[in-house]
C-alpha positions as CSV (number, residue, x, y, z in Angstrom):
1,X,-71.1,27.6,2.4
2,X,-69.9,24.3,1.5
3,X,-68.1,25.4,-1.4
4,X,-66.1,27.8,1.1
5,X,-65.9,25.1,3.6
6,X,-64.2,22.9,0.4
7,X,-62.0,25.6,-0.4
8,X,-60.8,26.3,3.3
9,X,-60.1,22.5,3.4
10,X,-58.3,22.4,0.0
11,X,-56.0,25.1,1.3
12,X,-55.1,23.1,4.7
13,X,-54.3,20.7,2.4
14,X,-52.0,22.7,0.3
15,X,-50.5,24.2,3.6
16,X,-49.8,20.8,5.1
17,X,-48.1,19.4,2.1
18,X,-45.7,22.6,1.8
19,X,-45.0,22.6,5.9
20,X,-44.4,18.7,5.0
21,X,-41.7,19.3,2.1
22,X,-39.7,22.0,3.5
23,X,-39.8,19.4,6.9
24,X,-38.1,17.2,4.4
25,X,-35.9,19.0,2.7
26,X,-34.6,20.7,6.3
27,X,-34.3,17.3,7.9
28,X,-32.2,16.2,5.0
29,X,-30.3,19.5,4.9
30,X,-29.4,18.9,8.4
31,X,-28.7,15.3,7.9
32,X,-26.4,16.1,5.2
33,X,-24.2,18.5,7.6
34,X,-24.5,16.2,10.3
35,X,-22.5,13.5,7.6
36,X,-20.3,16.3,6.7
37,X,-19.5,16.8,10.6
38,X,-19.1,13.6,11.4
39,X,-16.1,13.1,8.0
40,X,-14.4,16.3,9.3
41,X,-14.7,16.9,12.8
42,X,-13.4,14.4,15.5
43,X,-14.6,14.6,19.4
44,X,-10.9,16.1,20.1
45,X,-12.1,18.7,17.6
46,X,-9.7,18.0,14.6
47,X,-10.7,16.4,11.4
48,X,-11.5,12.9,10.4
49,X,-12.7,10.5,8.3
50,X,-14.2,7.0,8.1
51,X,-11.5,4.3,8.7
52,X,-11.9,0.5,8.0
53,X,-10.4,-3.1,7.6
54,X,-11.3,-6.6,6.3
55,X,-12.0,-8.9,8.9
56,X,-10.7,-12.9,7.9
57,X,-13.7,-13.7,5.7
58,X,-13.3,-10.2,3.9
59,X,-16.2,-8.3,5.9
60,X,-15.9,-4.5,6.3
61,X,-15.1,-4.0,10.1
62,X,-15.2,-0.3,11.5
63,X,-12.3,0.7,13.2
64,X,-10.8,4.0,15.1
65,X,-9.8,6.6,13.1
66,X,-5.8,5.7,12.2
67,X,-5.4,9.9,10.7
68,X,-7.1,12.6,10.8
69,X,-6.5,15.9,8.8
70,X,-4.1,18.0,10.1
71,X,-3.9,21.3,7.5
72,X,-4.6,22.0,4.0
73,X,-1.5,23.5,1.8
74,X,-2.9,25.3,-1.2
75,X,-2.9,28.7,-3.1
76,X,-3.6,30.6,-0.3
77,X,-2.1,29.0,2.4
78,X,1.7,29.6,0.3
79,X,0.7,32.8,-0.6
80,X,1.0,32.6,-4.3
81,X,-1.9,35.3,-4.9
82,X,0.9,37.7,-3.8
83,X,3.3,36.0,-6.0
84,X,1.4,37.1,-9.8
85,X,-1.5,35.6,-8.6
86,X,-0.2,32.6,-10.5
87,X,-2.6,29.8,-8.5
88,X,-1.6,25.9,-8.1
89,X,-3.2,24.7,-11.4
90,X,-3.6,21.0,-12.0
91,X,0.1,19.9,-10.3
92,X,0.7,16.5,-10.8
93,X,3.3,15.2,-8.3
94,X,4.8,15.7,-4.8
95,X,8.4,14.6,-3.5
96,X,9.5,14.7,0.2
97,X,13.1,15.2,1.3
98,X,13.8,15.4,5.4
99,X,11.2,18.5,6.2
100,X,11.1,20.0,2.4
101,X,8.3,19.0,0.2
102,X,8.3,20.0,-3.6
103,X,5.2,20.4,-5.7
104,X,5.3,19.7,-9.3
105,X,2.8,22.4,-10.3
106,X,2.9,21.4,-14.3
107,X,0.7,24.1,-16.1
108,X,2.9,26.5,-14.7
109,X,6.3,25.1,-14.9
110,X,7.4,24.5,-11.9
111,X,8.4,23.4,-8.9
112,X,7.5,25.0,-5.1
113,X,10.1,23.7,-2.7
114,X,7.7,24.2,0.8
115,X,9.6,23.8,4.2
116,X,7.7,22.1,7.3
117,X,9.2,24.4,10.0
118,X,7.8,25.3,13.4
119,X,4.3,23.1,12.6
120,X,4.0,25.6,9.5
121,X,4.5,24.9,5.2
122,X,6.0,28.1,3.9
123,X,7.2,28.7,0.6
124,X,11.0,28.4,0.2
125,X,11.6,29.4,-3.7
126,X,9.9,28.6,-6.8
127,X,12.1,26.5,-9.3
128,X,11.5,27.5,-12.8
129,X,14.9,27.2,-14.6
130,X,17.7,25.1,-14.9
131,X,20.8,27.3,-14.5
132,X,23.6,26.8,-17.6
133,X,20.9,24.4,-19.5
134,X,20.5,25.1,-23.4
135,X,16.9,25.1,-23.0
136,X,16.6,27.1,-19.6
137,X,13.2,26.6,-18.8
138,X,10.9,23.7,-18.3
139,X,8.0,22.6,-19.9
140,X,5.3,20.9,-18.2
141,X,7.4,19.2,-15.5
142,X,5.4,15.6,-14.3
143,X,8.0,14.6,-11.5
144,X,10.4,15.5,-9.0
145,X,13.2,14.1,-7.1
146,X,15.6,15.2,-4.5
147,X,19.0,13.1,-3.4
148,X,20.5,13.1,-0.3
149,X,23.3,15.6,-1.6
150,X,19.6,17.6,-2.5
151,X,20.7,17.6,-5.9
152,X,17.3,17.6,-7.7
153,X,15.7,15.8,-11.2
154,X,13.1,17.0,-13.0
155,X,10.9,14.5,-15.6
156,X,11.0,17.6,-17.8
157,X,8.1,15.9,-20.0
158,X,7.6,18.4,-22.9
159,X,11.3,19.1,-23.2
160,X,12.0,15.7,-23.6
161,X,14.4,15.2,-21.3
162,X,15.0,14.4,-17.4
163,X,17.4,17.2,-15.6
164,X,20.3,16.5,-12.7
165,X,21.2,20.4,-11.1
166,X,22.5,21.0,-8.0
167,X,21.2,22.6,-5.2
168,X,22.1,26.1,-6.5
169,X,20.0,25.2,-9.7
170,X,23.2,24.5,-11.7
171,X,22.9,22.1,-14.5
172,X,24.6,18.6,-14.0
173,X,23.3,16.5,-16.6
174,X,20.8,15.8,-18.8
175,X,18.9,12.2,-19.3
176,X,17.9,12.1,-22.8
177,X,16.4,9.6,-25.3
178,X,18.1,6.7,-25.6
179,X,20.1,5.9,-29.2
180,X,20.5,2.2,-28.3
181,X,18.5,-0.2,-30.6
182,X,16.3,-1.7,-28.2
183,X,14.6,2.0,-27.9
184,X,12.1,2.9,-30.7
185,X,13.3,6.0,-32.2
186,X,9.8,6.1,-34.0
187,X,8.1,7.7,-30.8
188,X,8.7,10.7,-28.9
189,X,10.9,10.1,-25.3
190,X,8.3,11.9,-23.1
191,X,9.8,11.0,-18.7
192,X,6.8,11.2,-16.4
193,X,7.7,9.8,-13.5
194,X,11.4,9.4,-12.1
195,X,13.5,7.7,-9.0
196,X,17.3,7.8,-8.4
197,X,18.8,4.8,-6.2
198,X,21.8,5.3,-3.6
199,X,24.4,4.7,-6.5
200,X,22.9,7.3,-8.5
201,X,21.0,5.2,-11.2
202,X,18.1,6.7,-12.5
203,X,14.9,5.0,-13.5
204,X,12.4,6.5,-15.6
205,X,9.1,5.7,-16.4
206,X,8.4,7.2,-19.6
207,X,4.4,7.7,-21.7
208,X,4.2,5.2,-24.3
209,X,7.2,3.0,-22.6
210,X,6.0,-0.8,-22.1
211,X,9.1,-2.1,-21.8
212,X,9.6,-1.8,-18.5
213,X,11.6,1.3,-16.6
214,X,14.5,3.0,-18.5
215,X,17.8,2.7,-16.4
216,X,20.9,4.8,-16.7
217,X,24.2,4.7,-14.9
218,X,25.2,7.7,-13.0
219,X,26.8,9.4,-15.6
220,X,24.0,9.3,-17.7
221,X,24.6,6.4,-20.1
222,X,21.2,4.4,-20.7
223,X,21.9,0.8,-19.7
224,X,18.6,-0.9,-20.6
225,X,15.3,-2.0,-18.9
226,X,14.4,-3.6,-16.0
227,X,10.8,-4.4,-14.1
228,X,8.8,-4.9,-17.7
229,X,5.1,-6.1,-17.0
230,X,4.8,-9.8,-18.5
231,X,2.6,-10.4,-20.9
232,X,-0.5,-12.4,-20.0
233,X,-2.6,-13.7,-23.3
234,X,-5.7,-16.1,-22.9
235,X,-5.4,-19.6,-25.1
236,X,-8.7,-18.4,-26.7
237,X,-7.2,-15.0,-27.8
238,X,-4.0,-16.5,-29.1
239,X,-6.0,-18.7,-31.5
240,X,-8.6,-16.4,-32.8
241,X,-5.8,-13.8,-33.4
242,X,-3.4,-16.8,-34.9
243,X,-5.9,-18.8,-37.3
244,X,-9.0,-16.9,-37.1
245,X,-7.9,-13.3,-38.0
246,X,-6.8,-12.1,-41.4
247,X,-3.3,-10.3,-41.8
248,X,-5.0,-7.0,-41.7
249,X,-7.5,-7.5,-38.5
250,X,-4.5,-8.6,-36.8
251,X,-3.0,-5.5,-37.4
252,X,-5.7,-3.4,-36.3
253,X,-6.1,-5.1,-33.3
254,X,-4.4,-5.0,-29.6
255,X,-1.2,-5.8,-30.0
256,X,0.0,-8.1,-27.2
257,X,2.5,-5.9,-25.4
258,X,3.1,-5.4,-21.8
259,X,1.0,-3.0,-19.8
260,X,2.7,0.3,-18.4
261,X,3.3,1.1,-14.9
262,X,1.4,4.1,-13.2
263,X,4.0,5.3,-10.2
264,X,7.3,3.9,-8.9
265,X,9.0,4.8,-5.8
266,X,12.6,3.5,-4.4
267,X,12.8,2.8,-0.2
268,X,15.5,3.2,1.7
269,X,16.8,-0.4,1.0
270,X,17.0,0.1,-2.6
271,X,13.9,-1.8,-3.5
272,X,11.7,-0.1,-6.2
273,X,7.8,0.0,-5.6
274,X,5.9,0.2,-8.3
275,X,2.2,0.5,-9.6
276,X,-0.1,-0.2,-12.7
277,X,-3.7,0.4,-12.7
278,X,-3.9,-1.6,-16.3
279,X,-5.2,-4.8,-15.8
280,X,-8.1,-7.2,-15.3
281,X,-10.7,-7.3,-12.3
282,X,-10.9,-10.5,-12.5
283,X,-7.4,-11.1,-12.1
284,X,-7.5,-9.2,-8.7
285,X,-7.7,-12.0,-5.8
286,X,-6.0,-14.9,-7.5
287,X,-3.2,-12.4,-7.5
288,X,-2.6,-13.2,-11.0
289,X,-3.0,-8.8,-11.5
290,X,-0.3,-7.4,-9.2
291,X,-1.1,-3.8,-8.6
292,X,1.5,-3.7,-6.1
293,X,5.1,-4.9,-6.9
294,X,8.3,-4.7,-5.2
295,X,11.4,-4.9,-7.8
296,X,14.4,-6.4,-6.6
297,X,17.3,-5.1,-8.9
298,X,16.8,-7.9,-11.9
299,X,13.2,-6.6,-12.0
300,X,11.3,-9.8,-10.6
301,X,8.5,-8.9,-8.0
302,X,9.5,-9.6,-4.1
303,X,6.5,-8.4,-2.9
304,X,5.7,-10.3,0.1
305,X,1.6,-11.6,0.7
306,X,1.0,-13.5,3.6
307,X,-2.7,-12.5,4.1
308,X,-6.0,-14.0,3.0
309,X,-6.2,-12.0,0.4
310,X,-3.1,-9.7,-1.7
311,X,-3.0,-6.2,-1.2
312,X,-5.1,-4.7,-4.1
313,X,-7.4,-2.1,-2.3
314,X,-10.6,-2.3,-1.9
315,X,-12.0,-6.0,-1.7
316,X,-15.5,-5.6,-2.8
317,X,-17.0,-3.3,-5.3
318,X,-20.1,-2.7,-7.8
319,X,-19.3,-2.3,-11.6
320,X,-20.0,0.2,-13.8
321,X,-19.4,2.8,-15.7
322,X,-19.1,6.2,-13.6
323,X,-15.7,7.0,-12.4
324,X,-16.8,5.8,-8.6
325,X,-17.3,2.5,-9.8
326,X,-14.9,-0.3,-10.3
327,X,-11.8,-1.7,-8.2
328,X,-9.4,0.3,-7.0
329,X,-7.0,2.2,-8.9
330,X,-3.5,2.6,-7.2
331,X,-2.1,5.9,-8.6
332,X,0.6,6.2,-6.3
333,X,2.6,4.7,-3.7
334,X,4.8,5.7,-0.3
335,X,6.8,3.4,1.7
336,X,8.2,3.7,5.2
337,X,11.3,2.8,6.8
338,X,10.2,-0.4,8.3
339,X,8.5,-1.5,5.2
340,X,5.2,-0.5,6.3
341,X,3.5,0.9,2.4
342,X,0.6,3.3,1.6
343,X,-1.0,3.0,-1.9
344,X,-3.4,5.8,-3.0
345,X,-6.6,4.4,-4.9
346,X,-7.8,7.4,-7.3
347,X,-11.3,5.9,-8.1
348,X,-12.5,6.9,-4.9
349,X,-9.6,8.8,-3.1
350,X,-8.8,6.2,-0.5
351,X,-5.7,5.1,1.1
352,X,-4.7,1.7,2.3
353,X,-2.0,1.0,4.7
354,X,-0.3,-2.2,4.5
355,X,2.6,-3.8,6.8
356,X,5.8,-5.3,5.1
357,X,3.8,-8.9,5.0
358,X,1.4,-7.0,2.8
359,X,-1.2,-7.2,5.6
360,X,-4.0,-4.4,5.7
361,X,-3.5,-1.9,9.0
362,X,-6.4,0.4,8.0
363,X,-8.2,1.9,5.4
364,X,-9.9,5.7,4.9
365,X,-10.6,8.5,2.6
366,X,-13.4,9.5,0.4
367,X,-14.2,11.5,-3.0
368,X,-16.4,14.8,-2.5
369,X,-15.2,18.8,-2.3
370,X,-15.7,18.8,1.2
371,X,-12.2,19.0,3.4
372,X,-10.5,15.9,3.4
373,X,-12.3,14.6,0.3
374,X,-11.0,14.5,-2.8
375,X,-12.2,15.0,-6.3
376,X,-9.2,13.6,-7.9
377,X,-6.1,13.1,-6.3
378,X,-3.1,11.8,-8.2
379,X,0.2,11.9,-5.9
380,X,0.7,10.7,-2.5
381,X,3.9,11.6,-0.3
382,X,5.0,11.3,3.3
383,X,6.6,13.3,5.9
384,X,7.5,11.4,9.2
385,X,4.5,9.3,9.6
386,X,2.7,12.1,8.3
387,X,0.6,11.5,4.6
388,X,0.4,14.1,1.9
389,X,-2.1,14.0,-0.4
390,X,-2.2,15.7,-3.9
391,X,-5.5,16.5,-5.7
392,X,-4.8,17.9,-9.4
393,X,-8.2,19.5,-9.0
394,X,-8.5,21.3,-6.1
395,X,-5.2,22.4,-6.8
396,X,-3.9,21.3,-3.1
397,X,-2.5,19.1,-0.6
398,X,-4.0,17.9,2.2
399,X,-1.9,16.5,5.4
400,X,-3.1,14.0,7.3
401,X,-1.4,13.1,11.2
402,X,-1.8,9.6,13.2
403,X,-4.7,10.2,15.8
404,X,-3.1,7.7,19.1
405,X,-4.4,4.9,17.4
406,X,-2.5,5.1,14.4
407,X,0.8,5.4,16.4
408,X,0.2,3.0,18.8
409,X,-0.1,0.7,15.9
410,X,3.3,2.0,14.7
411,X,4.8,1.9,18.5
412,X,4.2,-1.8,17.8
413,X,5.8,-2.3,14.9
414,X,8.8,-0.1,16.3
415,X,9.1,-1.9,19.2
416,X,9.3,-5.5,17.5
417,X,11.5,-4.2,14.7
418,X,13.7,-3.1,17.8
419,X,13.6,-6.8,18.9
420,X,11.6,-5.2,22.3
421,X,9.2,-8.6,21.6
422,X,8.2,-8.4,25.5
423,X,7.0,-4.4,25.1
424,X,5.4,-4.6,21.5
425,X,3.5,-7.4,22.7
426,X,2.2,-4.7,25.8
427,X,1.9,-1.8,22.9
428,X,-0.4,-4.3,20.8
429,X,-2.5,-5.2,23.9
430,X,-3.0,-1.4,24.3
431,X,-4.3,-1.3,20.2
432,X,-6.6,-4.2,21.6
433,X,-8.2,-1.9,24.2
434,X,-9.1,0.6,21.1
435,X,-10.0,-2.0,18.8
436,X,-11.0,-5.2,20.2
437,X,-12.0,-6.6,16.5
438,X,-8.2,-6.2,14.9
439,X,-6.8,-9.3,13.9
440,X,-3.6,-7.6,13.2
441,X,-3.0,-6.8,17.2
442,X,-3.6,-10.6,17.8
443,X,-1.2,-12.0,15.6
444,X,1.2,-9.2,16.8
445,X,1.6,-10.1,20.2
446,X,1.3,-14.0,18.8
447,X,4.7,-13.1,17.0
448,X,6.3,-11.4,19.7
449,X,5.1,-14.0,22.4
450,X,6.7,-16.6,19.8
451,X,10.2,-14.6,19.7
452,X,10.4,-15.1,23.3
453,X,9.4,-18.9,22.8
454,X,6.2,-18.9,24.4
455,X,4.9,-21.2,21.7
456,X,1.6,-22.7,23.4
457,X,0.7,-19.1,23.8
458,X,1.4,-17.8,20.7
459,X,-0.5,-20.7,18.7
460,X,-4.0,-19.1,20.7
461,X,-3.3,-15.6,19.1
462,X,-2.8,-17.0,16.0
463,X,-6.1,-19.0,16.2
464,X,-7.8,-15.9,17.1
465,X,-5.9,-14.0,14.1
466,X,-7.0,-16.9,12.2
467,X,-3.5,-16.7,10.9
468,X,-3.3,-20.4,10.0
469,X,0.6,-19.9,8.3
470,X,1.9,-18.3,11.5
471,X,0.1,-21.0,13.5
472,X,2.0,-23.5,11.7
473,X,5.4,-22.1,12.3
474,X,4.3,-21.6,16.1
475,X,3.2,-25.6,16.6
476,X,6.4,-26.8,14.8
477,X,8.6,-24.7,17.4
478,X,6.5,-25.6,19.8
479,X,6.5,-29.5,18.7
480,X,10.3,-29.3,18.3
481,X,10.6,-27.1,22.1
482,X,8.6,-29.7,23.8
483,X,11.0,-32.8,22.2
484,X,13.9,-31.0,23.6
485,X,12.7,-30.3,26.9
486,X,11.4,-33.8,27.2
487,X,13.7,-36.5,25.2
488,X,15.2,-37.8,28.2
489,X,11.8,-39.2,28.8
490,X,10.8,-40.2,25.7
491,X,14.4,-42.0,25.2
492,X,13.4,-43.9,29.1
493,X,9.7,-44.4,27.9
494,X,11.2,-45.8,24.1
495,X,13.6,-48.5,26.2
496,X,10.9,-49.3,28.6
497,X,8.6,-50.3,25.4
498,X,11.8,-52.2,23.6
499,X,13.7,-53.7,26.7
500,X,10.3,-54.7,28.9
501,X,9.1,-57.1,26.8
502,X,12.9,-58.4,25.4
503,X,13.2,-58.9,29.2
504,X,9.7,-60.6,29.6
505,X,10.2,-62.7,26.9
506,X,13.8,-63.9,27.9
507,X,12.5,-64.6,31.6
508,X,9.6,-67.0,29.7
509,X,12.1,-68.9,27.8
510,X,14.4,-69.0,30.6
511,X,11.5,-70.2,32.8
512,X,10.5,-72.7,29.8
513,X,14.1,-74.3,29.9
514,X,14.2,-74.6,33.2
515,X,10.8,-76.5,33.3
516,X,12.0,-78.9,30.0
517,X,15.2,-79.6,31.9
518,X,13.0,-81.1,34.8
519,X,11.0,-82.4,33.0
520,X,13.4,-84.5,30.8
521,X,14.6,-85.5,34.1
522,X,12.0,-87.1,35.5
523,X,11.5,-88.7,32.2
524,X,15.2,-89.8,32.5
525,X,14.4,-91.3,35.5
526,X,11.6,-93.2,35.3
């Protein structure tokens, strides 16, 4: 009896503990699709993901959603399964022109030119040949670019070459390797990324290329380098290397050469963005790193950084050695027209929004397979204020939209780029009401406010910014406003303080005459 009694017991037991593990496992089941939900699905129904900023002292502050996914182009969306069945595999770059977006799909050798027409992408034409070329075909494209006159360039990387055709697909040029001196003719001239300027120059950053970015004229003639990373070498390496080192260690070791760039990109002022994922963590926040440069046309950095810290990504982050791990990684980089930049972080597949003062405007974005994830995504474009984001594995792009947050913050900058200081300053009040922590909306309507020369008021949005440059600049036009408006005064208050006691003291010496000539003549007469 007891033994049964034991055994009923011990199987309760067992019971329990399995009715207690698949509890578990459910509620973490469920908690794990309640995560997913809440990346991908937004209370209007569209998807989302989890948007950020740095507060003053660097602490993550949540904010509103600034985009939110809008559609997913891919394999099947294009319709290439009825096209061969040849699928996107591993493409490497995207290039946007007016409403046409081309897709460097590498492995495959070529190029999809997709049209944004009626809120749809459909597939224009597939570019696989150059038209007239002696070698016809291309071979593993990395880059695209289109010019206004929609001529197009190809980085055609394993041909060795970079290739000018016209809209028809006629050849126009070729960019080939350099003969000059300055070039090594040792190593192989392999053009991976590529940007032509208004005047036609072409830059090319090229594999194995520290030098800088190889320039050539219009009609094709290589004219040198420009933009080339400086070298930065610790006293303590230079003197091991120099006096420590024998001839031969010093040949096996790191040479000290200039670091490459990862991405360029030229905005519609000529200036050429530009990004390297080489370099220090250390060297992040003293700014002494530069992920982020803006080339003026000698090649020196003009990139402007007017906030706490310079724009680099991600401000915190754990070391180690998984690929999640580390600072941020800018693999690419899209500028709008009033300087407002988006840099594309592939260690975790985030993108960060600065404005032309190299402020942060938000943060999102996130690794994983789910939508609106990524597992690696190396190219980043932009269609109106939309952003278009390649990953090489999935073998897509996803498109994300401004929710009303994210415009209103662009209505903002519109509006005071406009020189409407009175209405951005409204527009940043309304970015208030959805985000009462954003320092960015205070010290917007505190520059506005101070275009209109409401000094006093713009100093208290500045304080509460804690923008202590702009704060400056308000108090001296304030200090300089409130001499003007009261110098009259200060010129009446100044003579009172020099002629009162000039006149005080010449009524006492006039009074001390007077009372030493009576007295001398009293004297006189006694």
């Amino acid at each position: 009896m007891r033994r049964e009694k034991r055994e009923e017991g011990t199987t309760v037991k067992a019971v329990t503990r399995v009715m207690a593990i698949l509890f578990i496992l459910c509620f973490l089941t469920t908690s794990t699709a309640l995560a997913e939900d809440s990346f991908n699905l937004n209370k209007d129904g569209y998807s989302t993901s989890y948007t950020y900023t740095y507060d003053y002292w660097g602490d993550v502050q949540e904010s509103p959603d600034a985009y939110r996914i809008k559609t997913v182009i891919d394999t099947v969306s294009l319709g290439l399964e009825n096209m061969g069945g040849v699928k996107l595999t591993k493409p490497q770059s995207l290039y946007v022109r007016g409403h046409d977006l081309y897709i460097v799909d590498t492995p495959n050798n070529r190029i999809l030119q997709v049209a944004y027409r009626d809120l749809q992408y459909t597939l224009v034409r597939v570019i696989s040949e150059v038209k007239g070329a002696e070698t016809a075909t291309f071979n593993s494209p990395y880059d695209v670019f289109v010019d206004p006159e929609n001529n197009i360039y190809v980085a055609d990387y394993g041909n060795h070459r970079v290739v000018m055709m016209d809209e028809d697909l006629n050849l126009i040029r070729e960019y080939v390797k350099p003969t000059d001196a300055t070039f090594d003719q040792g190593q192989d001239y392999l053009p991976k990324k590529i940007t032509v300027d208004v005047a036609g120059r072409v830059y090319v950053l090229a594999t194995n290329v520290n030098k800088g970015l190889i320039k050539y004229e219009a009609n094709g003639t290589f004219v040198g380098f420009i933009g080339a990373n400086p070298v930065r070498v610790s006293m303590g390496e230079y003197i091991w290397k120099r006096y420590f080192q024998t001839k031969e260690q010093r040949a096996q070791s790191t040479a000290f050469v200039p670091t490459e760039y990862e991405n360029i990109y030229i905005d519609d002022k000529g200036f050429i963005y530009a990004t390297t994922t080489t370099f220090s963590e250390y060297d992040l926040k003293s700014d002494v790193a530069k992920p982020i440069r803006r080339l003026n046309g000698l090649g020196n950095d003009i990139l402007i950084k007017n906030d706490t810290y310079p724009p680099i990504g991600d401000l915190w982050w754990a070391e180690g050695d998984s690929s999640y791990y580390g600072p941020s990684r800018m693999t690419d980089i899209t500028v709008f027209e009033d300087d407002i930049y988006v840099v594309l972080d592939r260690i975790r597949g985030r993108l960060f929004g600065y404005d032309s003062q190299g402020v942060m405007l938000w943060a999102f974005g996130t690794r994983g397979s789910t939508t609106g994830a990524f597992v690696r995504s190396v190219a980043l474009e932009h269609m109106d204020r939309d952003l278009l984001v390649l990953d090489e594995v999935k073998g897509s792009v996803t498109v994300f939209t401004p929710t009303e947050y994210g415009n209103t913050i662009y209505e903002a900058y519109r509006k005071y780029n406009d020189g409407d200081y009175a209405q951005s300053a409204e527009v940043w009040k309304d970015v208030l009401r959805m985000n009462a922590n954003y320092p960015l909306a205070f010290r917007g309507i505190g520059l506005a406010v101070m275009r209109e020369n409401r000094f006093q008021e713009a100093m208290e949005y500045f304080k509460m910014a804690h923008d202590r440059e702009s704060y400056g600049r308000a108090f001296k036009l304030y200090r300089k406003d409130w001499i003007e408006k009261n110098v009259w005064w200060l010129v009446l208050v100044l003579a009172a303080v020099l002629i009162i006691p000039l006149a005080i003291g010449r009524v006492k010496k006039m009074k001390w005459e007077v009372i030493m000539h009576e007295h001398n003549k009293v004297k006189a007469g006694v």
